[in-house]
N, CA, C and O of each residue as an XYZ file, in Angstrom:
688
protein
N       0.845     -1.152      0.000
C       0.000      0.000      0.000
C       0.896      1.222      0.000
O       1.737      1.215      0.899
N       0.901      2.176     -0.738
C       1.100      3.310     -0.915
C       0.722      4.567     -0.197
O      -0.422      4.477      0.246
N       1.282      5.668      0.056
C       1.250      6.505      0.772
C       0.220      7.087     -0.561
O       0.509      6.876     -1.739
N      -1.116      7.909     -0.081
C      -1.544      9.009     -0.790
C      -1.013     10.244     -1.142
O      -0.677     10.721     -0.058
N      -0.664     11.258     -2.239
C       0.057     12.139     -1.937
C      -0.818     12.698     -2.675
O      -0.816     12.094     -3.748
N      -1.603     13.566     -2.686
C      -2.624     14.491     -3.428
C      -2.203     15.419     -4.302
O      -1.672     16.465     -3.929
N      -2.391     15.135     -5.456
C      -2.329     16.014     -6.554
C      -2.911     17.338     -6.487
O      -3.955     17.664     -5.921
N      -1.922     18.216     -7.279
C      -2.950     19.304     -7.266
C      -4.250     19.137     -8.004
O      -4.410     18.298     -8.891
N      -5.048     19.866     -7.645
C      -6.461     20.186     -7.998
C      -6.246     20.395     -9.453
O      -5.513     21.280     -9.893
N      -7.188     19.199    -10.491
C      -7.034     19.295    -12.159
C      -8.357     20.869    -11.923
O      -9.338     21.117    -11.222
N      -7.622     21.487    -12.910
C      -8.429     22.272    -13.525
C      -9.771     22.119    -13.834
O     -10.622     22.989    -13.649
N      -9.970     21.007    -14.309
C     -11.242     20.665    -15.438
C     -11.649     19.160    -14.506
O     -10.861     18.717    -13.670
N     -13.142     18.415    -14.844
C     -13.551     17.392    -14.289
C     -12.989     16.144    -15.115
O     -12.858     15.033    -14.603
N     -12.687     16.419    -16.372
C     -11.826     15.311    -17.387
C     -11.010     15.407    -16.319
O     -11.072     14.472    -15.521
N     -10.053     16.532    -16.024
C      -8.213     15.851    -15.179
C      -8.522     15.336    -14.170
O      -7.854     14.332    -13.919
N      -9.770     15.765    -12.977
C     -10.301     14.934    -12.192
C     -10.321     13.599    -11.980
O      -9.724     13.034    -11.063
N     -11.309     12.832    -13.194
C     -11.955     11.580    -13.269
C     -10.431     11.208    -13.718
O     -10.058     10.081    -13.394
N      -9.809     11.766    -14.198
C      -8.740     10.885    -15.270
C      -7.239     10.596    -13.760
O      -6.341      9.754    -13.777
N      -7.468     11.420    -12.916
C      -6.668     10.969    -12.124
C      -6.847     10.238    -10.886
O      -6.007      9.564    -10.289
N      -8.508     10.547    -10.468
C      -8.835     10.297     -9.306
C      -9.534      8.702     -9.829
O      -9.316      7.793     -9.028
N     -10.100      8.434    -10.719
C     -11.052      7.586    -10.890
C     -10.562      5.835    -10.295
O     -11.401      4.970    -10.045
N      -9.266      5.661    -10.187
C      -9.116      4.491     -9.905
C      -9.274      4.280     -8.547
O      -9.930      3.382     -8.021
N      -8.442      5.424     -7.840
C      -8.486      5.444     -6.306
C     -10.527      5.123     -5.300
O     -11.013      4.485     -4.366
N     -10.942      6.106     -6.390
C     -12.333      6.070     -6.259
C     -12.567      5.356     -5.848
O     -12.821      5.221     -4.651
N     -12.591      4.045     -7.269
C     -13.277      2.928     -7.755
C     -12.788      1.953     -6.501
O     -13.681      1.278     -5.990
N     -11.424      1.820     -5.952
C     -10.998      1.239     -4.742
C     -11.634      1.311     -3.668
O     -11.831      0.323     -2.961
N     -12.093      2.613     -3.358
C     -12.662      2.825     -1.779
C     -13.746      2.158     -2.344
O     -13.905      0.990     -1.992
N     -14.638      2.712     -3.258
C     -16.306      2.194     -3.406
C     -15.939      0.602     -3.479
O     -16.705      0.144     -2.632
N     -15.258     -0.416     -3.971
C     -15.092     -1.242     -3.984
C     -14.865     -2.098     -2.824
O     -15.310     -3.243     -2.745
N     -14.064     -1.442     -1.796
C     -13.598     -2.114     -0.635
C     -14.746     -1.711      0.700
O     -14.794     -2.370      1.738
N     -15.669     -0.440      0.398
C     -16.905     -0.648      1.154
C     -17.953     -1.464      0.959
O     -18.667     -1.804      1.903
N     -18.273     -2.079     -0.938
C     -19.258     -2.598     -1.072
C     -18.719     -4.508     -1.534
O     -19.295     -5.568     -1.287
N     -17.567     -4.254     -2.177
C     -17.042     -5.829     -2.329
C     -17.800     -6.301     -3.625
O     -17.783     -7.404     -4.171
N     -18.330     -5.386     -3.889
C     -18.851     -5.802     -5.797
C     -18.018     -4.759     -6.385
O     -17.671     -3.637     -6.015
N     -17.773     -5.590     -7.576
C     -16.714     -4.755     -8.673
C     -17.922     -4.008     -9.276
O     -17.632     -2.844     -9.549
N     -18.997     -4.296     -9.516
C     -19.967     -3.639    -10.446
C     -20.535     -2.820     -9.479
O     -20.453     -1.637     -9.808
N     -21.021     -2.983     -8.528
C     -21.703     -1.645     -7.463
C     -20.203     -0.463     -7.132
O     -20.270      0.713     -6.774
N     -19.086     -1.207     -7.378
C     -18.113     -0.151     -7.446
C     -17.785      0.625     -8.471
O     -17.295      1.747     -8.348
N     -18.016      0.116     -9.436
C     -18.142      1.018    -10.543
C     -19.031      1.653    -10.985
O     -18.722      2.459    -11.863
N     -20.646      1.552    -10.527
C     -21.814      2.163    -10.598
C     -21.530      3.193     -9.732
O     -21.718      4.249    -10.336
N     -21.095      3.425     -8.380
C     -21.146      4.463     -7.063
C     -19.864      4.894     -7.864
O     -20.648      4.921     -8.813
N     -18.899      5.184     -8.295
C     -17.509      5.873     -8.491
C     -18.028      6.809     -9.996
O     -17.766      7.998    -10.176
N     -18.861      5.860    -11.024
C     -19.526      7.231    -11.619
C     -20.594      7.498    -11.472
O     -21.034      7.736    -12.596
N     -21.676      7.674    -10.446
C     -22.447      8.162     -9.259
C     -21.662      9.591     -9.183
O     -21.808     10.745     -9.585
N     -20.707      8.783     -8.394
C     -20.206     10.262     -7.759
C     -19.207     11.461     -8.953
O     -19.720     12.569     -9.112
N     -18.194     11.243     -9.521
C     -18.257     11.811    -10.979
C     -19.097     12.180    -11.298
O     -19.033     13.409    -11.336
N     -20.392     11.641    -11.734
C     -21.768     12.446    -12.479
C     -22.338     13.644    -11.626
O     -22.831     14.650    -12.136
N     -22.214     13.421    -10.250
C     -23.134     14.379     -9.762
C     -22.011     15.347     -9.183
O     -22.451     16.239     -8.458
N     -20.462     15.317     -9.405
C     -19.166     16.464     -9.904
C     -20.056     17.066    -11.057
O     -20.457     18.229    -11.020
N     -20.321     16.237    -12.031
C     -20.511     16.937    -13.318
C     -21.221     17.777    -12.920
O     -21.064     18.961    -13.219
N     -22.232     17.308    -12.099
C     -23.836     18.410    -12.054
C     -23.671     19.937    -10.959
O     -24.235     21.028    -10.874
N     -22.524     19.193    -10.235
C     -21.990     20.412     -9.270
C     -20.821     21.244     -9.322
O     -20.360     22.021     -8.487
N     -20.240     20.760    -11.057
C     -19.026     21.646    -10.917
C     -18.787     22.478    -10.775
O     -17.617     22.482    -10.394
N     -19.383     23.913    -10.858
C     -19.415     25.129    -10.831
C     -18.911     25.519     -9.330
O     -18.019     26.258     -8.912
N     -19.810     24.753     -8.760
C     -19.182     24.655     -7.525
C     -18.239     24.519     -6.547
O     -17.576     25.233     -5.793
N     -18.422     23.189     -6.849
C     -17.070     21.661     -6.256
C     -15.620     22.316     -6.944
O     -14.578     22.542     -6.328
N     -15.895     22.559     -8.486
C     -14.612     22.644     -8.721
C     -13.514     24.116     -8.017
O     -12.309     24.312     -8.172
N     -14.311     24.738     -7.421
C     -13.579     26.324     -6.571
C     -13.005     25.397     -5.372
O     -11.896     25.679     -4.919
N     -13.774     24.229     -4.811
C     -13.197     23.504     -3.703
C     -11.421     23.368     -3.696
O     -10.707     23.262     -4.694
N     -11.056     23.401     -2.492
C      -9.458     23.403     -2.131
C      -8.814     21.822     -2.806
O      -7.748     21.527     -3.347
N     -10.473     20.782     -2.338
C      -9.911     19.102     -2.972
C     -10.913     18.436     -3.163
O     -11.287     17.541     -2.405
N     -11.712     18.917     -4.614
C     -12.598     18.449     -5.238
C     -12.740     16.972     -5.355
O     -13.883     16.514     -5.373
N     -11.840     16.264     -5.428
C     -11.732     14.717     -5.114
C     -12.181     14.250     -4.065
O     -12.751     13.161     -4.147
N     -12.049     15.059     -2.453
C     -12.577     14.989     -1.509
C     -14.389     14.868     -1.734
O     -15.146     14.096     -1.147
N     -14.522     15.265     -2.133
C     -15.654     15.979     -2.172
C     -16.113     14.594     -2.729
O     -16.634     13.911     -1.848
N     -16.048     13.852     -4.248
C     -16.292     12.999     -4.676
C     -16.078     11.714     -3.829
O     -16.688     10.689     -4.133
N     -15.486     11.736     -3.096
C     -15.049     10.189     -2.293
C     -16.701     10.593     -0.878
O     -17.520      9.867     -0.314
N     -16.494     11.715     -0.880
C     -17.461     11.533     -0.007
C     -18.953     11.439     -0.173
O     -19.860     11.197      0.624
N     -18.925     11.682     -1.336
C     -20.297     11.000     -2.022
C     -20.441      9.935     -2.111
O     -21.523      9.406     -1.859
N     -18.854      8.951     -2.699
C     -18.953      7.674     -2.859
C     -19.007      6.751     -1.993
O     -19.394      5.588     -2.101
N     -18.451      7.527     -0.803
C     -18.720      6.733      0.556
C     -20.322      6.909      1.076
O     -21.144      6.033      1.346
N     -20.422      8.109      1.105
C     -22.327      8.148      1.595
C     -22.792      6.955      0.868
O     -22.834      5.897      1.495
N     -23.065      6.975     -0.086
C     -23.796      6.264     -1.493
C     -24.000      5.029     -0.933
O     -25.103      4.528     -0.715
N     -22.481      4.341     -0.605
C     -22.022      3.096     -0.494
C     -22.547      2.599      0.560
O     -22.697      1.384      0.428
N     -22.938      3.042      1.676
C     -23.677      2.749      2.451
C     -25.232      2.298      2.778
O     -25.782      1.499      3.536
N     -25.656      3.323      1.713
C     -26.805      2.885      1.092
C     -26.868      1.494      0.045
O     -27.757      0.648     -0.044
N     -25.783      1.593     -0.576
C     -25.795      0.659     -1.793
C     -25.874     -0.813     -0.962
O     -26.362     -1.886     -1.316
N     -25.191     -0.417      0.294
C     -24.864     -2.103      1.048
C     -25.677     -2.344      1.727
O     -25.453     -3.514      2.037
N     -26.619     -2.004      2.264
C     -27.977     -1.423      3.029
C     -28.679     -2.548      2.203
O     -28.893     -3.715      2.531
N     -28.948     -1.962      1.173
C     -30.060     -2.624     -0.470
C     -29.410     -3.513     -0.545
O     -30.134     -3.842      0.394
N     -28.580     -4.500     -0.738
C     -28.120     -4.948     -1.066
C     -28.246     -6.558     -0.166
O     -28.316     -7.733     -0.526
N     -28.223     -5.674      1.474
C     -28.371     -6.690      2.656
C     -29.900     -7.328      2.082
O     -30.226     -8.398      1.568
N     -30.567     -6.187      2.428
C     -32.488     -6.477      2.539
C     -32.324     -6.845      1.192
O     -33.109     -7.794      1.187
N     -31.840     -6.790     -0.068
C     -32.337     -7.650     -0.742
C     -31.857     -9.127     -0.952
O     -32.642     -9.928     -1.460
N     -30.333     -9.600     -0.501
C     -30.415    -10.874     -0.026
C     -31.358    -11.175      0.982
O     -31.711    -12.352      0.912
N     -31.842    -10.598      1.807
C     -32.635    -11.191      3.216
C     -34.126    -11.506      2.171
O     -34.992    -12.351      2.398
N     -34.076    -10.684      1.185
C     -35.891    -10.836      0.739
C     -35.758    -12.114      0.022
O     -36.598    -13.003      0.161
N     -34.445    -12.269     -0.950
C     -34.442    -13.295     -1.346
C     -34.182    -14.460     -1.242
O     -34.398    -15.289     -2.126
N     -33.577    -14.740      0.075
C     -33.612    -16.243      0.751
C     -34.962    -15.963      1.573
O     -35.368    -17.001      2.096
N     -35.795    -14.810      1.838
C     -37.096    -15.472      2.469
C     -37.972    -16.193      1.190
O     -38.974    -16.823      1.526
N     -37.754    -16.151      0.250
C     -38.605    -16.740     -0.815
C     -38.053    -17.717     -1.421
O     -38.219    -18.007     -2.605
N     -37.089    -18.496     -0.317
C     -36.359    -19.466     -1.158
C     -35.322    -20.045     -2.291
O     -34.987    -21.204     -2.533
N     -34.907    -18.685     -2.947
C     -34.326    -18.535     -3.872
C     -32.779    -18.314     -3.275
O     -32.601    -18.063     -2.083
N     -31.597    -18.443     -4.305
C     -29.966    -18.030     -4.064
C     -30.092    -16.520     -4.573
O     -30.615    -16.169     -5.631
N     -29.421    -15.578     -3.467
C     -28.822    -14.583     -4.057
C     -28.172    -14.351     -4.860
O     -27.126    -14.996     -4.792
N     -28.244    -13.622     -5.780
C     -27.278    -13.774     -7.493
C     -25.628    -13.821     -6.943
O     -25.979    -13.549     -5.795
N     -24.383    -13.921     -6.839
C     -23.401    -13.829     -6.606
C     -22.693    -12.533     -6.989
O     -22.986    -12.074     -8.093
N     -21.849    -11.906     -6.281
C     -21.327    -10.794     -6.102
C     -19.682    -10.971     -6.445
O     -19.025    -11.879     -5.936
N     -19.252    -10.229     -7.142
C     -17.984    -10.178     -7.658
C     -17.244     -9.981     -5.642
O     -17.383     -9.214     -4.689
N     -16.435    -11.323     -6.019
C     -15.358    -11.230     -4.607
C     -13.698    -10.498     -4.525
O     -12.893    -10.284     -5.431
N     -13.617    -10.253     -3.111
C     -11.954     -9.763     -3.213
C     -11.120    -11.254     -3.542
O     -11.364    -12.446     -3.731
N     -10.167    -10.462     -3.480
C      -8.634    -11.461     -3.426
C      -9.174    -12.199     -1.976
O      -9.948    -11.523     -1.298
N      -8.866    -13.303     -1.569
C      -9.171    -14.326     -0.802
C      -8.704    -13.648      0.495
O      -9.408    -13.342      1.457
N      -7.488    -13.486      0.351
C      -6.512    -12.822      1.913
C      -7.520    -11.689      2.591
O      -8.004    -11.686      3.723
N      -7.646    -10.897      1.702
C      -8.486    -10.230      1.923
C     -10.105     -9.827      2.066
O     -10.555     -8.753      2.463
N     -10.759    -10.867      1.676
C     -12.081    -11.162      1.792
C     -12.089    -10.222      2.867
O     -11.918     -9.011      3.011
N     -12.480    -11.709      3.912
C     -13.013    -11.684      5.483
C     -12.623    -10.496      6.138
O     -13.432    -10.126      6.988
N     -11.605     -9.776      5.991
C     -11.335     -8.380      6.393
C     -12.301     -7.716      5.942
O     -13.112     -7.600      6.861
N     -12.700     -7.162      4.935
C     -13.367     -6.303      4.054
C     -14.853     -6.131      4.299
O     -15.597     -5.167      4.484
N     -15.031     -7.824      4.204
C     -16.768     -8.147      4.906
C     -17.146     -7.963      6.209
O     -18.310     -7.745      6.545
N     -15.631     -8.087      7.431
C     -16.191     -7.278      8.204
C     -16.261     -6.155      8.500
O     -16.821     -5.745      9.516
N     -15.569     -5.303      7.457
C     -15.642     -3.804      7.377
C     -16.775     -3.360      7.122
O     -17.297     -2.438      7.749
N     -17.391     -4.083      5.983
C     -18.322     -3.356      5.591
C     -19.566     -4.108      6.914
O     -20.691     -3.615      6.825
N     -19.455     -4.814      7.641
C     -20.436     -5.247      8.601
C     -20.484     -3.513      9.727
O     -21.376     -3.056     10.443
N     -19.205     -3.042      9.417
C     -18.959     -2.605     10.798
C     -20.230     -0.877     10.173
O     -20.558     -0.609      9.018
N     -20.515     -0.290     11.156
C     -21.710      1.237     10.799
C     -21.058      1.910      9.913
O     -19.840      1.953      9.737
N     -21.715      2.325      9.474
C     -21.252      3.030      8.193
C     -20.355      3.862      8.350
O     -19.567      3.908      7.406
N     -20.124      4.671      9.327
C     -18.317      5.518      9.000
C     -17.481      5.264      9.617
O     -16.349      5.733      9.491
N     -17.848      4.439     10.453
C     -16.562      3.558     10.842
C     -15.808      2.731      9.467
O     -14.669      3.088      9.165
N     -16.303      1.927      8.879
C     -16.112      1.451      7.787
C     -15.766      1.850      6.590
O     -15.268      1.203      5.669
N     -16.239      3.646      6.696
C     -15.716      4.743      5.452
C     -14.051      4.842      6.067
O     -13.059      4.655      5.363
N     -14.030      5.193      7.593
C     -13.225      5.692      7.667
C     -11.583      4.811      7.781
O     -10.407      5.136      7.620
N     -12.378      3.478      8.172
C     -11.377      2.483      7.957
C     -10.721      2.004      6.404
O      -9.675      1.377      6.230
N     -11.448      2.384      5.606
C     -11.446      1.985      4.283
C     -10.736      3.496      3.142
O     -10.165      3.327      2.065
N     -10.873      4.174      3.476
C      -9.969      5.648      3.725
C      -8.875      5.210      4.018
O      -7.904      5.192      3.262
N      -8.919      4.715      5.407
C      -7.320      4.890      6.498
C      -6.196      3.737      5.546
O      -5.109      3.899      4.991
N      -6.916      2.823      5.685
C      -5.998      1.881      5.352
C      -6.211      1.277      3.801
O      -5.227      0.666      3.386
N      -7.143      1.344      3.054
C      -6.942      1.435      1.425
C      -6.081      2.865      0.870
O      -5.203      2.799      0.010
N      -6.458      3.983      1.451
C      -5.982      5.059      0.626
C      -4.662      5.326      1.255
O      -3.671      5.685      0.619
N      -4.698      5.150      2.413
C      -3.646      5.379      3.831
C      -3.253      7.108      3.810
O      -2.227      7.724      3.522
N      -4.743      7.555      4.311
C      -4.979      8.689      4.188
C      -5.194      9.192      6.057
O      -5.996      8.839      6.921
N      -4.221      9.999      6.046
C      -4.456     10.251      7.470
C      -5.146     11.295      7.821
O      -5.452     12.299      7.177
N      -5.466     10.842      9.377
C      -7.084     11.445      9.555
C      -7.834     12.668      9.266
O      -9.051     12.734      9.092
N      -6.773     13.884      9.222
C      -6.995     15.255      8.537
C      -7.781     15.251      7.424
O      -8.854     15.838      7.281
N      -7.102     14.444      6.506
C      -7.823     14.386      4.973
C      -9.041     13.372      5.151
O      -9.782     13.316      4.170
N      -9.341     12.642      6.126
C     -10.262     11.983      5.880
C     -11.566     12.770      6.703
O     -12.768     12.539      6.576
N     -10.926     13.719      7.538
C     -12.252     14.356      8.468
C     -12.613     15.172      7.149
O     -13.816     15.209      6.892
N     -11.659     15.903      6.177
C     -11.888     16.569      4.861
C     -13.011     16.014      4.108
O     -14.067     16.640      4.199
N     -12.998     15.258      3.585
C     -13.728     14.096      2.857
C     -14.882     13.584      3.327
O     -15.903     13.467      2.650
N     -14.755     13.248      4.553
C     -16.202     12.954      5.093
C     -16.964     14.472      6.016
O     -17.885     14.476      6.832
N     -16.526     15.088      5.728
C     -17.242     16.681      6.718
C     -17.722     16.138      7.701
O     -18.922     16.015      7.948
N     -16.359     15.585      8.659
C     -16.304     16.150     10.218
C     -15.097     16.159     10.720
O     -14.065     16.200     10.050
N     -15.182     16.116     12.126
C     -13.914     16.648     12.917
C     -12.698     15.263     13.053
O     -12.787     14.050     13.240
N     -11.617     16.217     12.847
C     -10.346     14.829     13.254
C     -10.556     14.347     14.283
O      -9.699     13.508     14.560
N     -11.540     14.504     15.250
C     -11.585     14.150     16.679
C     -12.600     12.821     16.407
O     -12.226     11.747     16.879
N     -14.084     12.873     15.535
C     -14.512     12.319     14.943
C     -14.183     11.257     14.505
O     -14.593     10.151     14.858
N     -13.109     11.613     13.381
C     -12.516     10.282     12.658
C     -11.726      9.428     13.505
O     -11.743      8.267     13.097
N     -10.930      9.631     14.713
C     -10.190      9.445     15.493
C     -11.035      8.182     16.302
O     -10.666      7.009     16.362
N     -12.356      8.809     16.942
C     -13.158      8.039     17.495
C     -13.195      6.553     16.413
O     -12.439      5.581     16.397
N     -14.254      6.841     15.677
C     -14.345      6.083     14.504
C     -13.529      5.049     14.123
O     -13.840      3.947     13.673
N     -12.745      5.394     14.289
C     -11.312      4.399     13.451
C     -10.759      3.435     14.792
O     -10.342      2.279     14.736
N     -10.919      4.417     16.146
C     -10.632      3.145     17.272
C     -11.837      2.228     17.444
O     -11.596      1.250     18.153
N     -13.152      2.315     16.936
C     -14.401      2.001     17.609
C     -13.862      0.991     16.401
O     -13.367     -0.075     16.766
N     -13.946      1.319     14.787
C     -14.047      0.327     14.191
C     -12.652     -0.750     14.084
O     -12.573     -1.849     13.534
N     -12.028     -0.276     14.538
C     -10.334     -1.237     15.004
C     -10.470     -2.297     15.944
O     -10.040     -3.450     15.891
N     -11.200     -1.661     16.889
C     -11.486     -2.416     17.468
C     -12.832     -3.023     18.022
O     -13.181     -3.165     19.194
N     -13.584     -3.388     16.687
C     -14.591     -4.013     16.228
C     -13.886     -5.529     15.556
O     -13.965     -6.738     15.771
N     -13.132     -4.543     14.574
C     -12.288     -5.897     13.801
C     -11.582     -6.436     14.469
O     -11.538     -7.480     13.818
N     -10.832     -6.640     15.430
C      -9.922     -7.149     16.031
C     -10.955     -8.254     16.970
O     -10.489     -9.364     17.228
N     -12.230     -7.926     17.411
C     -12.711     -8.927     18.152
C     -13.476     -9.669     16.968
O     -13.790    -10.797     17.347
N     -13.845     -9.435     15.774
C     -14.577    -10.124     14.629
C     -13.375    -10.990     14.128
O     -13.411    -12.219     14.062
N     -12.729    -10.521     13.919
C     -11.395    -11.301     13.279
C     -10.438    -11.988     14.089
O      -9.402    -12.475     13.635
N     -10.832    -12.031     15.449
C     -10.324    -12.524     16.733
C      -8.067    -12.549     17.049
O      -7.224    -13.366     17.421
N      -8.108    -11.147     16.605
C      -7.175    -10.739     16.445
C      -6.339    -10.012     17.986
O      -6.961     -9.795     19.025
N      -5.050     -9.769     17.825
C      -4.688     -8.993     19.268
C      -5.427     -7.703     19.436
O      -6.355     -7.395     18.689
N      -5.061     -7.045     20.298
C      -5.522     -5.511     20.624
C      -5.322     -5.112     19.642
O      -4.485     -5.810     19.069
N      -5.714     -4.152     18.963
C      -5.636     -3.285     17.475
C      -5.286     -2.126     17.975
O      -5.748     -1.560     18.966
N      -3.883     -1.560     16.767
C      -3.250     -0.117     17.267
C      -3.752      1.004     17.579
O      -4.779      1.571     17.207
N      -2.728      1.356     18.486
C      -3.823      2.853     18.938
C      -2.647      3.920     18.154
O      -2.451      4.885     18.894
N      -2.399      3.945     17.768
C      -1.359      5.155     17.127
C      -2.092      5.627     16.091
O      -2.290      4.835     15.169
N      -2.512      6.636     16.015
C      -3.079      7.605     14.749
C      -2.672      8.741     14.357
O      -2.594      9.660     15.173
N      -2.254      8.959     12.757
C      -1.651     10.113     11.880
C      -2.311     11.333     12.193
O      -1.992     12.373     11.617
């Protein structure tokens, strides 16, 4: 994993999508664990840049701005996603199958996304983008004190799901 180092701000929403779009597609991916709901929420959020550029684009880190759509979204997307497996094993039927991670990484991921919704943004931020907590209170509009909480609550969520040691307390 790579350190994030933020580009300057593209001019235009083409230099945007054209630089940000993979990173995107990662977070939405590692909150929802479908390659296709990750690529539906990553241009989700792009499209509705498009509809707000006038705006977004005066922003200090318009990319911010987009991840935090894609994270809201994603929450919802996994929400729908639960209740509609639950509707469809009440009627007897298999849930259609969902594009999976790399194996190592599954069971991590699934319990991320088990864990409340910004705990799970913010874990998926921290340690996919390895974005420290400043830029992620940026991104999600709230306080580093916030994300701080968040990231120990959901650390140590995973650590008793994944029946792991104490989970670190050191934060960027």
């Amino acid at each position: 994993m790579s350190t994030y180092i933020p580009a300057p701000a593209p001019a235009d929403l083409d230099g945007l999508y054209r630089s940000e779009y993979r990173r995107v597609l990662a977070l939405a991916y590692s909150l929802t664990g479908s390659r296709t709901a990750a690529e539906e929420l990553t241009q989700e959020g792009f499209l509705a840049a498009h509809r707000s550029w006038d705006r977004i684009s005066r922003y200090d880190d318009p990319a911010a701005w987009v991840r935090r759509v894609v994270a809201n979204r994603a929450v919802s997307t996994v929400r729908r996603r639960v209740a509609e497996a639950k509707a469809v094993t009440a009627v007897g039927r298999q849930p259609q199958a969902h594009d999976e991670l790399a194996p190592e990484a599954s069971e991590f991921w699934e319990q991320v996304r088990r864990l409340p919704g910004r705990q799970a943004q913010t874990i998926a931020l921290h340690y996919l983008e390895d974005r420290p907590v400043a830029e992620i209170a940026q991104i999600l509009d709230v306080s580093a004190e916030t994300v701080k909480v968040h990231l120990h609550r959901g650390r140590k969520a995973l650590a008793v799901a994944l029946a792991c040691d104490e989970p670190e307390e050191e934060t960027r």
